[in-house]
Residue, then its C-alpha position, 0 to 999 in steps of 0.5 A: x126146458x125145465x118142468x115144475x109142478x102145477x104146485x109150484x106154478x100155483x105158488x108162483x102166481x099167488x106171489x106175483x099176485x101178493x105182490x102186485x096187491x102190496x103196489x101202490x095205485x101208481x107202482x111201476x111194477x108190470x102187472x100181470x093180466x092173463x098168464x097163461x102156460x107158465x115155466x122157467x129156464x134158469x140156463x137161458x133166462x136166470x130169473x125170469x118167468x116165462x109165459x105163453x100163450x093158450x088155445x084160449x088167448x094170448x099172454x097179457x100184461x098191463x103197465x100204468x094205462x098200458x096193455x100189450x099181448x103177446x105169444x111168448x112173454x119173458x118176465x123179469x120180475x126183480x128188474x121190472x122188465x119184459x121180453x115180449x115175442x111173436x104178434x105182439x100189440x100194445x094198447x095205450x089209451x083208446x087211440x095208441x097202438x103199436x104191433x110187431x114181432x119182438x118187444x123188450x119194455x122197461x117198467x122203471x123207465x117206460x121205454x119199449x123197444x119193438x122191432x120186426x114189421x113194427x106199425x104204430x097207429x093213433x087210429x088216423x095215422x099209421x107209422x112202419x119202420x123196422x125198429x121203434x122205441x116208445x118213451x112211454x115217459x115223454x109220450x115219444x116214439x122214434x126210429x133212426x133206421x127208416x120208417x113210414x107215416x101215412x095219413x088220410x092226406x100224406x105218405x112220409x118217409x124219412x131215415x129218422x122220426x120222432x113222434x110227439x104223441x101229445x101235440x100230434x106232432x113226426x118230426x122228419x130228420x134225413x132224406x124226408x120225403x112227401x108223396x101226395x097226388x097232388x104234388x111231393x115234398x122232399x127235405x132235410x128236416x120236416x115236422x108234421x102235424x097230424x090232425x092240421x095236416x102242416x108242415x115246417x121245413x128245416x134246411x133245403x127242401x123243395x115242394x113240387x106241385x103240378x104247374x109250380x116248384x117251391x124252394x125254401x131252407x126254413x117254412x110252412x106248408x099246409x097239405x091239405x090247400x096247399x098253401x104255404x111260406x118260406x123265409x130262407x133263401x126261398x125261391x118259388x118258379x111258378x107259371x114261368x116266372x121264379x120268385x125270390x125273396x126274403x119271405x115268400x108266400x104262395x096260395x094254389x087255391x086263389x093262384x096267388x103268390x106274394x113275397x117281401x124284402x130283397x124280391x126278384x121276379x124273372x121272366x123265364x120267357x121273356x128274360x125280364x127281371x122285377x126287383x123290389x121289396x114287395x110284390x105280388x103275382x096272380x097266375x090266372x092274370x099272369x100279372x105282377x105288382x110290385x113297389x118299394x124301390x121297385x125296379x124292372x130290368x130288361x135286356x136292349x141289344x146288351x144293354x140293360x134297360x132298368x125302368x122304376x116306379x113307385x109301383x110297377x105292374x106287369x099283365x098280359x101272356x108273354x107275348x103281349x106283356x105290358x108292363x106300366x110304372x107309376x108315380x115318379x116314373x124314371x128308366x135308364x140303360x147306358x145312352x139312354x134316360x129319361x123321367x116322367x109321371x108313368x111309363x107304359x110299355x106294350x110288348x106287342x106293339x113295341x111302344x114305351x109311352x112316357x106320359x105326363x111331363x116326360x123328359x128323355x136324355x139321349x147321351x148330351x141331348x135333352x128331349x122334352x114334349x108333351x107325350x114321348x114314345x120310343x118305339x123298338x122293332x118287334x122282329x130284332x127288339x131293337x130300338x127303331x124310333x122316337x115320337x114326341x108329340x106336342x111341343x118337342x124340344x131338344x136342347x144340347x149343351x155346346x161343349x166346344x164354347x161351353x157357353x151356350x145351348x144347341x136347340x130345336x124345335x117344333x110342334x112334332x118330333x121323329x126320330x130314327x135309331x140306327x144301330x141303338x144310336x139316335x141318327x136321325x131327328x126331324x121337327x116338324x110345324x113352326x120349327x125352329x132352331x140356334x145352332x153354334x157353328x164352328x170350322x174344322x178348328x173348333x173357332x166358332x163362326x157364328x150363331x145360326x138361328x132359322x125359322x121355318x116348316x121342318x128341320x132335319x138334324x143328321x146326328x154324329x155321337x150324340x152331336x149334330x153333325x149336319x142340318x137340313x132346312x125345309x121349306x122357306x127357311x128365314x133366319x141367318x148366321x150372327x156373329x157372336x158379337x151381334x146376337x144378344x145373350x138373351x135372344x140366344x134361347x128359344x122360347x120355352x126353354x128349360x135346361x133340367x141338366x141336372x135333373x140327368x140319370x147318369x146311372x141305374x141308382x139316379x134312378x132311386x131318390x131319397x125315400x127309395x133308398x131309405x126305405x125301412x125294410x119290414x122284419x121277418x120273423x123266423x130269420x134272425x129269431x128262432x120261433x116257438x113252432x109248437x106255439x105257432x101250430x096251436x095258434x093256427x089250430x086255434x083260429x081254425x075250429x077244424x083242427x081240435x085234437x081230441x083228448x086220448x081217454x085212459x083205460x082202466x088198469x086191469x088186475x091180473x087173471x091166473x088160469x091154471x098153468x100147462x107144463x109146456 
């Protein structure tokens, strides 16, 4: 390396000096604090004055509120630009700091590029990664190849991260990863807020806690309560029940969860289905509430069951689940409907109450009485049989004739399903029936109208293949002729034929089908993050960001120079 004089190195540093006191307040030229031993190398660095540092202390320059040190500092003082070598730290403010082993700085542009074992603080959070640029400009540092954040709350890491200085803000691009005692978050796109501790997720991401697993393309998460929404294709499974919707909110704490628009709740232990616009789920009740053209669908013997009602609730462990619809109560699978003002369905039991004006369609026969309870077998969960207490009647239309009306009666109604068809039905206490009667070639023969204790129907594709009388039986068979119109209905009937649910969505009436769907902001209309961030700090007097504090620019100090 080339040797000069102390003369000369004097010389040198009185017109950096000079220089530096002809700069305005604001110049971008990089100044000099402590220069240390002084030489140049015109082969290697054309230009440049190298600095090193002494026994005393290492070199120091300071750029517009910057300080950084350094062992070996290569300065080019024409181009305004810096090669920092060896334990370097840079100072901005009393709060940002960077360390590594190399840096190059550009005073023009205010960009510093630092590689080897690079770490970057604010005092609360620590950033590592192998290569860092600091746009001193935009406040922003960035690596592309790898890095590390970590706070009081969270470990990071991603391929890519930008760090916005002034809102406190890393941005995580590519295999984005979250460790936290208490649960961890991998993603695609994430940006974190420093001070509030919030995250918002871009793209597939998944957060997985100690008894529950979020799924969402775009939300929200705060990491400290862990408390949070998603608002893209989200899906939360949590205490053996998965969450869908448009929007999906979920709280540890209170042990709640709610979603909006296009929901479906299901059942991983029992297979049942929830949809519905609006719902809730409360873990420690392990409960769902849930309306808006809601709908609960179970499996019966391949069928399903759906059941709906202007707000349906499901409580209770799996295995004694209830599940309870209300207002305008309606269910329908294939051979089987009805309607009421609420349902109440018990696992443990096995009973489906239809309470309030109930009215149960099997295939062609209408069933209506004061209260109706299906009851299934709880070792097959198969249908097994059928209650109406309190004026039971069963009406079916004569298909044959297509005139008139099969009907029973009686105070009490039982039931038997075999096989999920209706086999068996008996009426009991003051019974009484009309039956159209016809031989083998559909002519009819008469109309067979009886009173008396108790009546057995033997059924056969929803007809009535055979019937029993009990118990001083009186009545006869009338000739069509000698049985009047008017005397061939029973007191108390109601044909409601066209009140039948013939298909799952007979089971929604006008206003279900109508209803407005709530708007969901962040689907369709992007949203200002940095907006919504500061609004969440503003309403948590918590989250203040503390303002960074200038430091003073420093002028330089020369000491005498050693010839290296």
């Amino acid at each position: 390396m080339k040797r000069i004089s102390f003369f000369i190195a004097f010389l040198a540093f009185t017109a950096v000096s000079a220089q530096q006191d002809e700069q305005p307040e604001e110049s971008k030229q990089i100044n000099i604090v402590y220069g240390a031993n002084f030489t140049k190398d015109e082969a290697q660095f054309p230009g440049a004055s190298i600095f090193s540092k002494d026994d005393e202390r290492q070199v120091q320059f300071e750029h517009q509120g910057a300080d950084l040190w350094c062992d070996i500092a290569i300065f080019y003082t024409q181009e305004n630009k810096l090669k920092a070598i060896g334990n370097i730290r840079l100072q901005q403010g009393d709060s940002i700091e960077m360390n590594s082993g190399k840096i190059d700085y550009d005073g023009n542009t205010r960009l510093a590029k630092a590689w080897e074992n690079v770490d970057l603080t604010d005092g609360q959070m620590t950033l590592t990664t192998d290569t860092l640029y600091f746009d001193r400009e935009n406040q922003l540092s960035y690596y592309r190849s790898g890095g590390k954040v970590v706070d009081s709350v969270n470990v990071l890491t991603s391929k890519i991260g930008n760090y916005f200085m002034e809102l406190k803000k890393v941005q995580f691009r590519n295999e984005v990863h979250i460790d936290n005692p208490e649960y961890i978050i991998d993603s695609e796109q994430l940006d974190y807020y420093r001070i509030s501790k919030n995250a918002y997720m871009y793209g597939p991401s998944t957060i997985t806690g100690e008894d529950y697993k979020i799924y969402c393309e775009r939300g929200f998460y705060d990491t400290k309560i862990e408390q949070g929404y998603g608002v893209k294709n989200t899906k939360i499974n949590y205490n053996n029940r998965i969450i869908e919707g448009d929007s999906v909110y979920f709280d540890k704490v209170t042990s709640f969860a709610s979603a909006t628009n296009n929901i479906t709740v299901t059942d991983t232990i029992n297979q049942g289905v929830i949809r519905a616009h609006y719902a809730e789920v409360f873990k420690e009740k392990d409960s769902v509430f849930a309306t808006k053209r809601a709908v609960a669908i179970n499996l019966v013997q391949q069928d399903s069951l759906y059941i709906h009602g202007d707000t349906l609730m499901v409580t209770g462990q799996p295995e004694s689940r209830i599940l309870r619809a209300f207002r305008n109560a309606k269910f329908y699978k294939t051979d089987l409907s009805g309607k009421c003002d609420s349902i109440h369905s018990e696992e443990k039991t096995g009973i489906t109450q239809l309470i309030t004006n109930p009215i149960l369609w099997n295939l062609e026969n209408q069933i209506t009485g004061d209260s109706i309870h299906l009851i299934s077998d709880l070792e097959t969960e198969k249908l097994d049989s059928l209650k109406v207490l309190e004026n039971a009647f069963i009406i079916s239309f004569d298909t044959i004739g297509k005139q008139g009306y099969n009907q029973a009666k009686g105070k009490d109604l039982f039931g038997k399903f075999i096989e999920n068809e209706l086999k068996i039905i008996d009426l009991v206490k003051n019974t009484e029936v009309i039956y159209y009667m016809y031989n083998d070639d559909e002519e009819l023969i008469g109309i067979d109208k009886t009173i008396c204790s108790k009546i057995r129907l033997i059924m056969e594709n929803s007809d009535i293949k055979d019937i029993t009388f009990f118990v001083n039986p009186d009545g006869d068979i009338f000739p069509e002729a000698d049985l009047p119109v008017e005397s061939r209905k029973l007191k108390g009937f109601v044909w409601r034929g066209n009140e039948r649910i013939l298909s799952k969505d007979d089971i929604f009436d006008e206003d279900d089908n109508n209803i407005e769907l709530v708007k969901i902001r962040g689907i369709d209309d992007p949203i200002d993050i940095d907006t919504e961030e500061q609004e969440r700090q503003k309403n948590n007097p918590l989250s203040t960001v503390p303002n960074t504090k200038a430091v003073e620019t420093k002028k330089p100090t020369v000491k005498k120079a050693k010839t290296p």
